[in-house]
C-alpha positions as CSV (number, residue, x, y, z in Angstrom):
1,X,-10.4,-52.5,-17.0
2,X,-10.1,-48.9,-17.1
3,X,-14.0,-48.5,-15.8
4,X,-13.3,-51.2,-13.4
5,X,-10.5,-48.6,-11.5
6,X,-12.6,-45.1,-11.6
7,X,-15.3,-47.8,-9.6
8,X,-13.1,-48.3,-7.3
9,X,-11.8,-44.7,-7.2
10,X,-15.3,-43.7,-6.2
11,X,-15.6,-46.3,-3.3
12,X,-12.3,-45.0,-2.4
13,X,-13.2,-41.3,-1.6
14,X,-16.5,-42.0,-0.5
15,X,-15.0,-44.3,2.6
16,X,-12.4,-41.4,3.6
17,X,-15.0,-39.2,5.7
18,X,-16.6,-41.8,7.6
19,X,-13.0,-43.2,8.5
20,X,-11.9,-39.4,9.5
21,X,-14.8,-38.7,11.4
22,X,-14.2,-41.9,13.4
23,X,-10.8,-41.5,14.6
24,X,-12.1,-37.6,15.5
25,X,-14.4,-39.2,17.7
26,X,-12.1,-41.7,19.0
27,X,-9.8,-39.1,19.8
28,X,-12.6,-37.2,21.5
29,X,-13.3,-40.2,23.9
30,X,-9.9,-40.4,25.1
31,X,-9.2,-36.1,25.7
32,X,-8.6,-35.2,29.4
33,X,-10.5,-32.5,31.1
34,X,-7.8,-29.7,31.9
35,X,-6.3,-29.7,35.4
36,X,-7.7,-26.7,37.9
37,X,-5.9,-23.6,38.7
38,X,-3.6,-23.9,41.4
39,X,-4.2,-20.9,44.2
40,X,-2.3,-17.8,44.4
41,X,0.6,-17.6,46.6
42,X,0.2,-13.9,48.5
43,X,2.2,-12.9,51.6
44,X,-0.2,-12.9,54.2
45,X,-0.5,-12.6,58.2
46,X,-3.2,-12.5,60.9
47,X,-3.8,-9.7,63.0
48,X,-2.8,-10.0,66.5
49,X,-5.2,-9.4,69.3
50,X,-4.6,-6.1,71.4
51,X,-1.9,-6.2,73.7
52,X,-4.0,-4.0,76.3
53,X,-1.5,-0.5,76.0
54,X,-3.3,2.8,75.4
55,X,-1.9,2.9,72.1
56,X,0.8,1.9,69.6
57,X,4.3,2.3,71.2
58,X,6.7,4.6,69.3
59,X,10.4,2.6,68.5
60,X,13.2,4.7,67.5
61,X,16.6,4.3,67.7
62,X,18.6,6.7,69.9
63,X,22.2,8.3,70.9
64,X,23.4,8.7,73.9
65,X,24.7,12.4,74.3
66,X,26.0,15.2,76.6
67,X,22.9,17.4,77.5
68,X,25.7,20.2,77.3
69,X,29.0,20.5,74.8
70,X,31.2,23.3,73.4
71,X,34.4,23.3,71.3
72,X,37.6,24.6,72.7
73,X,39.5,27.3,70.9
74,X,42.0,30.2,71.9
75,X,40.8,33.9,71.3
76,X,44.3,34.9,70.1
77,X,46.3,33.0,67.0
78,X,49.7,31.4,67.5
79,X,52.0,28.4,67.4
80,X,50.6,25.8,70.0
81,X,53.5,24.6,71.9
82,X,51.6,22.5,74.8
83,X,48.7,20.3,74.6
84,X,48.4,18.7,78.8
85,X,44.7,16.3,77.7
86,X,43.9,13.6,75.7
87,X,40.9,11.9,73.7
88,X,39.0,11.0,76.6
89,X,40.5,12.1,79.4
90,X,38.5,13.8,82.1
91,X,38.9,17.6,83.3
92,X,38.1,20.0,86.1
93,X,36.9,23.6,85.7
94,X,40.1,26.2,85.9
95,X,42.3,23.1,84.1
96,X,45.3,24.3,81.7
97,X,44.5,22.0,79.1
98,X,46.9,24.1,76.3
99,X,49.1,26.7,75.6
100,X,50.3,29.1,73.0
101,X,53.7,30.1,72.6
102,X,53.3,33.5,74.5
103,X,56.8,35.3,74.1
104,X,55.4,38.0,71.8
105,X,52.4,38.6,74.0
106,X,55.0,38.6,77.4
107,X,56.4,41.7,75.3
108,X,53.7,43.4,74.6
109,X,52.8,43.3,78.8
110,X,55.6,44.8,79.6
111,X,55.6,47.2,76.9
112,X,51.9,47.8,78.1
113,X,53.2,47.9,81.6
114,X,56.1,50.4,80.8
115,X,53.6,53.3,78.9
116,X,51.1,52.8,82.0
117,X,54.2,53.6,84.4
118,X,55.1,56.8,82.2
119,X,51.5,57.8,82.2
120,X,51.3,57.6,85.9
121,X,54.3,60.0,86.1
122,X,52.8,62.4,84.0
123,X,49.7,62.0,85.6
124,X,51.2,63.1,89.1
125,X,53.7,65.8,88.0
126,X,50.6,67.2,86.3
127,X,48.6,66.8,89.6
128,X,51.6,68.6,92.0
129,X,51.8,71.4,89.4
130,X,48.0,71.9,89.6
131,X,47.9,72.1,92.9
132,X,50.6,74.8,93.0
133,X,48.9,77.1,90.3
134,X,45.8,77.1,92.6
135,X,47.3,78.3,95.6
136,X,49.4,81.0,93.9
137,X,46.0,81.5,91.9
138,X,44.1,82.4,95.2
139,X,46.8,84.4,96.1
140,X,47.1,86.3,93.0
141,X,50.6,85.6,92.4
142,X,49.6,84.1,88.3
143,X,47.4,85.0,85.7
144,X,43.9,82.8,85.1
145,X,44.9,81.9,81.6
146,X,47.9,80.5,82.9
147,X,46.0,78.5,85.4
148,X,43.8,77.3,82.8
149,X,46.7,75.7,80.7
150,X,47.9,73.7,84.0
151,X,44.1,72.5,84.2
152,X,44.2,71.7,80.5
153,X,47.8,69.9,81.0
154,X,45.9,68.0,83.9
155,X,43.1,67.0,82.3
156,X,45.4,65.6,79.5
157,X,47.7,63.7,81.9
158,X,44.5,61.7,83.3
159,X,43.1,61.1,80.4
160,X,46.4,59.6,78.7
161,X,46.6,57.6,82.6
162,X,43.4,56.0,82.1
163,X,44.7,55.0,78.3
164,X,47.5,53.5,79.3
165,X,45.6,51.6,81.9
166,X,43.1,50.1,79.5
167,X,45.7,48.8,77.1
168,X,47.8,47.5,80.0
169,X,44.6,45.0,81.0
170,X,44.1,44.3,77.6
171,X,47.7,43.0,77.2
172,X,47.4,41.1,80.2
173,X,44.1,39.7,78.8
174,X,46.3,38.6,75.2
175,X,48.9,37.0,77.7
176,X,46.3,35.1,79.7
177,X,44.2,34.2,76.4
178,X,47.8,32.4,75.5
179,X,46.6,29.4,77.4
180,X,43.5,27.6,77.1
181,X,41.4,26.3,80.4
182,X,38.7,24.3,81.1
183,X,35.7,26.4,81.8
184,X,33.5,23.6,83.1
185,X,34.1,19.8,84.6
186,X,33.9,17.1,81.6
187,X,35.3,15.1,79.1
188,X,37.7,15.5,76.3
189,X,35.2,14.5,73.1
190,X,37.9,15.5,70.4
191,X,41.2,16.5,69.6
192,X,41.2,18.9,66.8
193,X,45.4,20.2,66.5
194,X,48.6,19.1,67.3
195,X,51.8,20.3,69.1
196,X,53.7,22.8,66.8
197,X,50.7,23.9,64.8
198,X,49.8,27.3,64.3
199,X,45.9,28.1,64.9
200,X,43.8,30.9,64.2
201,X,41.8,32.8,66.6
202,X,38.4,30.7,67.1
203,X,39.9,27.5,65.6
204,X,38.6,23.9,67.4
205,X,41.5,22.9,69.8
206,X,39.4,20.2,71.6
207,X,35.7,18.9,72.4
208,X,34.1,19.3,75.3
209,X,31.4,17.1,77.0
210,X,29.6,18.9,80.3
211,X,29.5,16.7,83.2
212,X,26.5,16.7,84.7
213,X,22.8,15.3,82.6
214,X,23.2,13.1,79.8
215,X,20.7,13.0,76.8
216,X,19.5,10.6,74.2
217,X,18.3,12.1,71.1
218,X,15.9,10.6,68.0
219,X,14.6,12.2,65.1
220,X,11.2,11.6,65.2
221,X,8.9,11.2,61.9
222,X,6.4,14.4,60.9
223,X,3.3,11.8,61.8
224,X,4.7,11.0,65.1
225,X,5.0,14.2,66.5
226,X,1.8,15.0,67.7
227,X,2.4,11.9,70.1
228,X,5.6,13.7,71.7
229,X,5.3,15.7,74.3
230,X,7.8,17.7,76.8
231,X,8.1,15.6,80.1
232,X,6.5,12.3,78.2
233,X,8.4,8.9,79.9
234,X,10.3,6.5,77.7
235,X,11.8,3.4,78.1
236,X,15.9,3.1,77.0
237,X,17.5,0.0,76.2
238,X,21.6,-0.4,74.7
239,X,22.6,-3.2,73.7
240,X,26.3,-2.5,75.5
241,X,24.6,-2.4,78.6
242,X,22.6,-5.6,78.3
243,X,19.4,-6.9,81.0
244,X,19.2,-3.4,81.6
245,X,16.3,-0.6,80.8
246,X,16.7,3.5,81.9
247,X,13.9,5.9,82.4
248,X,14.0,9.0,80.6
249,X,12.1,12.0,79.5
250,X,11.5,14.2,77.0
251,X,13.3,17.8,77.4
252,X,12.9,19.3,74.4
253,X,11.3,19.1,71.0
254,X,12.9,20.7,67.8
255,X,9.6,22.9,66.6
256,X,11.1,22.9,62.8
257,X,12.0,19.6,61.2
258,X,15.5,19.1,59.3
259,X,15.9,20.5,56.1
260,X,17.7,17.3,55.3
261,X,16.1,14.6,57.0
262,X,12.8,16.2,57.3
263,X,12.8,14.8,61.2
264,X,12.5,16.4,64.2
265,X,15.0,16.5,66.9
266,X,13.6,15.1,70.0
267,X,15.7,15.3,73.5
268,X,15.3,13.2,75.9
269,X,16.9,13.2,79.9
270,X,18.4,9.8,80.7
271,X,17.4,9.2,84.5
272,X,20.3,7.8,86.7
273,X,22.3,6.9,83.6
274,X,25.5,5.4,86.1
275,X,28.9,4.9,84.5
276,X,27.2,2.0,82.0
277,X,26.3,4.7,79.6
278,X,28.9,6.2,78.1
279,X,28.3,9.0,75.5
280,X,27.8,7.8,71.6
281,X,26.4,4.6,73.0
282,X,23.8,3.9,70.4
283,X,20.4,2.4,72.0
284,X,16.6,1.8,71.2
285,X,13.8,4.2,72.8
286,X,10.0,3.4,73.3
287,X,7.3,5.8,73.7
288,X,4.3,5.2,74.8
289,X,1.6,8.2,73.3
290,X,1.3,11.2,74.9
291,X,-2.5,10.8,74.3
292,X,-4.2,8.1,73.1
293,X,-7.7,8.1,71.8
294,X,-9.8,8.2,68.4
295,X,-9.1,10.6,65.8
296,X,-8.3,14.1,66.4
297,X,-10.0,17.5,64.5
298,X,-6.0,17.4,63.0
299,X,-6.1,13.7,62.0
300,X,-6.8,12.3,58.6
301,X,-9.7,9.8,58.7
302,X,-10.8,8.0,56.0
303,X,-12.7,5.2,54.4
304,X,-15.6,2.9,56.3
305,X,-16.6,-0.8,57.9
306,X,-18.5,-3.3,56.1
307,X,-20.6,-5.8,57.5
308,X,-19.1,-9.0,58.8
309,X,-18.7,-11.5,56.3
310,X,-19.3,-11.6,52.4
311,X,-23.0,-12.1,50.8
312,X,-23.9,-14.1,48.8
313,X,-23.1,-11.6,45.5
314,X,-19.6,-11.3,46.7
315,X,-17.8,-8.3,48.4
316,X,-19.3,-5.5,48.3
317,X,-19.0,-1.6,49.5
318,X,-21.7,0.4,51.4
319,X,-22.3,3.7,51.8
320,X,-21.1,5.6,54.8
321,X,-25.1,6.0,55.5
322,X,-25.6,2.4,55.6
323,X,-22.3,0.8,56.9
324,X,-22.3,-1.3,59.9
325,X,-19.2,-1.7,61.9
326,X,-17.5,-5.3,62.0
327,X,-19.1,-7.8,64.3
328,X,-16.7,-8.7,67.2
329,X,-14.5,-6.7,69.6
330,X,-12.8,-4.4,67.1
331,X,-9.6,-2.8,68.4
332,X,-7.0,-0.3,66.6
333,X,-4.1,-2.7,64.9
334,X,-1.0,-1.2,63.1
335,X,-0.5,-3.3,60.0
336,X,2.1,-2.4,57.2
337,X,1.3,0.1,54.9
338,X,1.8,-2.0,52.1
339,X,-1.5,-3.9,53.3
340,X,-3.3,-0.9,52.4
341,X,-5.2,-0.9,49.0
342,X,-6.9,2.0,48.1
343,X,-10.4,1.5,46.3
344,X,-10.5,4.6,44.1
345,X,-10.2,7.5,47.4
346,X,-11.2,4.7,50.3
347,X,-8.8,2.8,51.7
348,X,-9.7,-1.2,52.1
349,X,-7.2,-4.1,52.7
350,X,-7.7,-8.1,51.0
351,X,-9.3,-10.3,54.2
352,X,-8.6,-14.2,53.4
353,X,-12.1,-15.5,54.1
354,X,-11.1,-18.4,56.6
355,X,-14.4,-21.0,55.1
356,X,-12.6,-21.3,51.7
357,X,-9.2,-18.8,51.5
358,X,-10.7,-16.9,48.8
359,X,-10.6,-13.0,48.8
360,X,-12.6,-10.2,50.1
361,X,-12.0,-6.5,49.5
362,X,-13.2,-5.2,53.1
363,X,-12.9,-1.3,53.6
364,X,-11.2,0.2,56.6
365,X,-11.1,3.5,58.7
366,X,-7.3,4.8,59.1
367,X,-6.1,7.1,61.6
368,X,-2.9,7.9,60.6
369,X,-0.3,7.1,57.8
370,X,3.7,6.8,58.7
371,X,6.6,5.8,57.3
372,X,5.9,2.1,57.1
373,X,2.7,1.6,58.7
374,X,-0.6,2.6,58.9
375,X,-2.5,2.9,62.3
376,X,-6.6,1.1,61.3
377,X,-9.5,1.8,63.8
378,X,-12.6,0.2,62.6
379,X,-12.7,-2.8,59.8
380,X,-10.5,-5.2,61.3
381,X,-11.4,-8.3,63.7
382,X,-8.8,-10.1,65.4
383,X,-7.7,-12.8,64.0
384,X,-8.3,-11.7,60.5
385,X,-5.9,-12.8,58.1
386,X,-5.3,-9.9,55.4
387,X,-2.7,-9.7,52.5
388,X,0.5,-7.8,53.3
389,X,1.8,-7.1,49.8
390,X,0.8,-7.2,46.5
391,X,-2.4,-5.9,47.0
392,X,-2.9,-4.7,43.0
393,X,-2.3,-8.3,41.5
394,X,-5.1,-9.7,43.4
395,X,-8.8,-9.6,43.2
396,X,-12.0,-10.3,44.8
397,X,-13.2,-14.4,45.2
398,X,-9.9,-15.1,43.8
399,X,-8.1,-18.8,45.2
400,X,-5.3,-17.9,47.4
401,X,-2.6,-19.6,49.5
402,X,-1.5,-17.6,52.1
403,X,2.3,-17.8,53.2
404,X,4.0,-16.0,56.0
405,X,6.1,-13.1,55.7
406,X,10.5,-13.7,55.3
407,X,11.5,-14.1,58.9
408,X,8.8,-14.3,60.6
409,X,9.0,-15.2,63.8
410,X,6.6,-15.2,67.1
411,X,8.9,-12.2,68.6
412,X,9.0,-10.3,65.0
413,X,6.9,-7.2,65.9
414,X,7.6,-5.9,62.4
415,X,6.8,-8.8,60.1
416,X,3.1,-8.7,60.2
417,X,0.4,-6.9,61.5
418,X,0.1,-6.1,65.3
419,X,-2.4,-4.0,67.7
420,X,-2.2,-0.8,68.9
421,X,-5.0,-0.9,71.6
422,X,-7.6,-2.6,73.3
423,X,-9.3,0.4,73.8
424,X,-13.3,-0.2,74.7
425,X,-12.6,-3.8,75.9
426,X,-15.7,-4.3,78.2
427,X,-17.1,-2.1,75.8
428,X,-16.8,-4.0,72.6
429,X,-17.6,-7.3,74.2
430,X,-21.0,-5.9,75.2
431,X,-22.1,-5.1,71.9
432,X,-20.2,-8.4,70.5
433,X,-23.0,-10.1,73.0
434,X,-25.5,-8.0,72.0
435,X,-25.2,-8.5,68.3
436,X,-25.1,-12.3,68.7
437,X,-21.3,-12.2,68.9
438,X,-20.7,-14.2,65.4
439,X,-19.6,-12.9,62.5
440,X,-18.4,-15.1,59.7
């Protein structure tokens, strides 16, 4: 019995394999192949095609401004005991806007006026008396020494005349300084004291806006600035004064750039402004370039094209010898600067190849950097549709799914890319015909 059960023992553990291996197989048969990635989502846009302009058009925002202000303010301290203006009320040159109280000043006038009386007694006894001493004098009738003293006495008498006179116009000036006039037509801006306060010498009474030119003013952006120029035309839109655009041009532009802002003061004269525009109205401005063009010798330039579409090893980047420039009609587009990747010290940007939305690093030449954009000359086609962010979590040939920028819309200048210039139309289009005018 007992050899009967180590048989079957045996049997037992000889059968377990086989019946393991099988349901491994069986369980082979039936395993699913994994499921393929699904593409990247990546914010994406296309470029648009040039608009025809020389150049990218300069947007900033702008305030609408007296081209000439001053603050108000008595030369002499005191208690103000008149105030005649408001907070925009409008004046005339030689207007008594203020007053001081003046009763110590009255005093010293007429103290003033007293001591220049006394002096101009003095001043003619002293006269008579010289007169006298010179004809006796002549005659022989007095000594010279005692002629002398009544020139002396004279001399004296004047001199204390002439004293008296200047302090008498300077206490006239004190009274006068009492009360504060409009030097120039304009408008009451501020209101700085009130009735029954006592102010100091120099101390802001009122705001004063000029009559006459009115200004808007930007702060233009370092890389913008070589675009501006004295006497360049912009276009000026407010939003209180809607349906309506007003020429201006640039007056003046700040040579040293705010220590705070970094930004340079532009000026700008507002053409037939009309009553619509009053001053603080807050509006938008558009440039067009002073000078538009390629690069200049104080322009940074960087990077270089690539042929047209990908070989068949992938992307890849020549060497400024051997470069090509894009097939097409290249223009200069203006795409966000947070397109721009930089492939070690070249910049490039990701092109979504349209045949199969996969990736392609394509370098690019940049004119110029600013604030939020960056202006590209040569890499781009119309129509090409390039990542707009998250340019490092990408890579070459990878999957993608492009989606549009957040509010995106067909008048959103500033949600994708957009062009700067058509410059070289005719030109482009040539060689476009001449190179077989496809590109992939």
């Amino acid at each position: 019995m007992t050899i009967q059960l180590i048989r079957a023992g045996f049997r037992v553990l000889r059968a377990a394999p086989l019946a393991i291996f099988a349901v491994s197989v069986l369980g082979a048969c039936h395993r699913q192949e994994p499921a393929a990635a699904a593409p990247a989502i990546v914010v994406a846009a296309p470029v648009a095609a040039p608009g025809g302009s020389a150049d990218e058009t300069m947007r900033y925002p702008v305030e609408a401004a007296a081209r000439y202000s001053n603050v108000m303010s008595f030369r002499v301290a005191g208690k103000l005991i008149e105030r005649n203006v408001r907070l925009g009320d409008a004046v005339h040159k030689g207007q008594v806007i203020a007053r001081l109280d003046a009763v110590d000043a009255q005093k010293q006038a007429v103290s003033a006026e007293a001591a220049f009386d006394a002096a101009e007694h003095r001043w003619a006894f002293a006269k008579q008396q010289l007169d006298r001493d010179q004809a006796q004098f002549a005659q022989n009738l007095i000594a010279a020494n005692q002629l002398e003293q009544t020139q002396d006495a004279y001399a004296a008498a004047l001199a204390g005349r002439e004293e008296s006179a200047a302090q008498r116009v300077v206490a006239q000036n004190t009274l006068q300084y009492n009360t504060l006039i409009a030097d120039h037509d304009g408008v009451i801006t501020s209101e700085n004291a009130d009735t029954g306060q006592v102010v100091s010498a120099g101390q802001a009474v009122y705001g004063l806006a000029w009559s006459g030119d009115t200004d808007v003013v930007l702060d233009a952006a370092a890389g913008d600035l070589g675009r501006i120029a004295v006497g360049q035309t912009a276009s000026i839109a407010f939003p209180a004064v809607p349906g309506r655009r007003f020429e201006a041009h640039v007056r003046e532009v700040a040579p040293a750039a705010d220590p705070q802002s970094r930004t340079y003061r532009v000026k700008l004269t507002l053409m037939h402004p009309g009553a619509a525009v009053r001053l603080g109205m807050t509006g938008d401005a558009e440039l067009s370039p002073a000078s538009a063009g390629g690069p200049t010798s104080g322009e940074w330039t960087t990077g270089d094209t690539t042929t047209g579409g990908p070989s068949a090893a992938g992307p890849t980047t020549p060497s400024p010898a051997t470069a090509n420039p894009v097939a097409g009609a290249p223009g200069t587009f203006s795409i966000p600067a947070t397109a721009i990747f930089h492939n070690g010290s070249r910049p490039a940007v990701w092109v979504i190849r349209a045949n199969d939305s996969t990736l392609e690093l394509r370098p690019v030449t940049v004119r110029s950097y600013g604030e939020r954009s960056a202006v590209v000359t040569q890499g781009l086609r119309d129509g090409d549709s390039i990542v707009l962010a998250g340019v490092h979590t990408v890579f070459a040939g990878e999957h993608v799914k492009p989606v549009k920028p957040l509010f995106a819309g067909e008048d959103e200048n500033d949600a994708g890319p957009k062009a700067a210039t058509n410059q070289g139309g005719a030109t482009n289009a040539a060689r476009s015909s001449a190179n077989g005018g496809a590109a992939p």
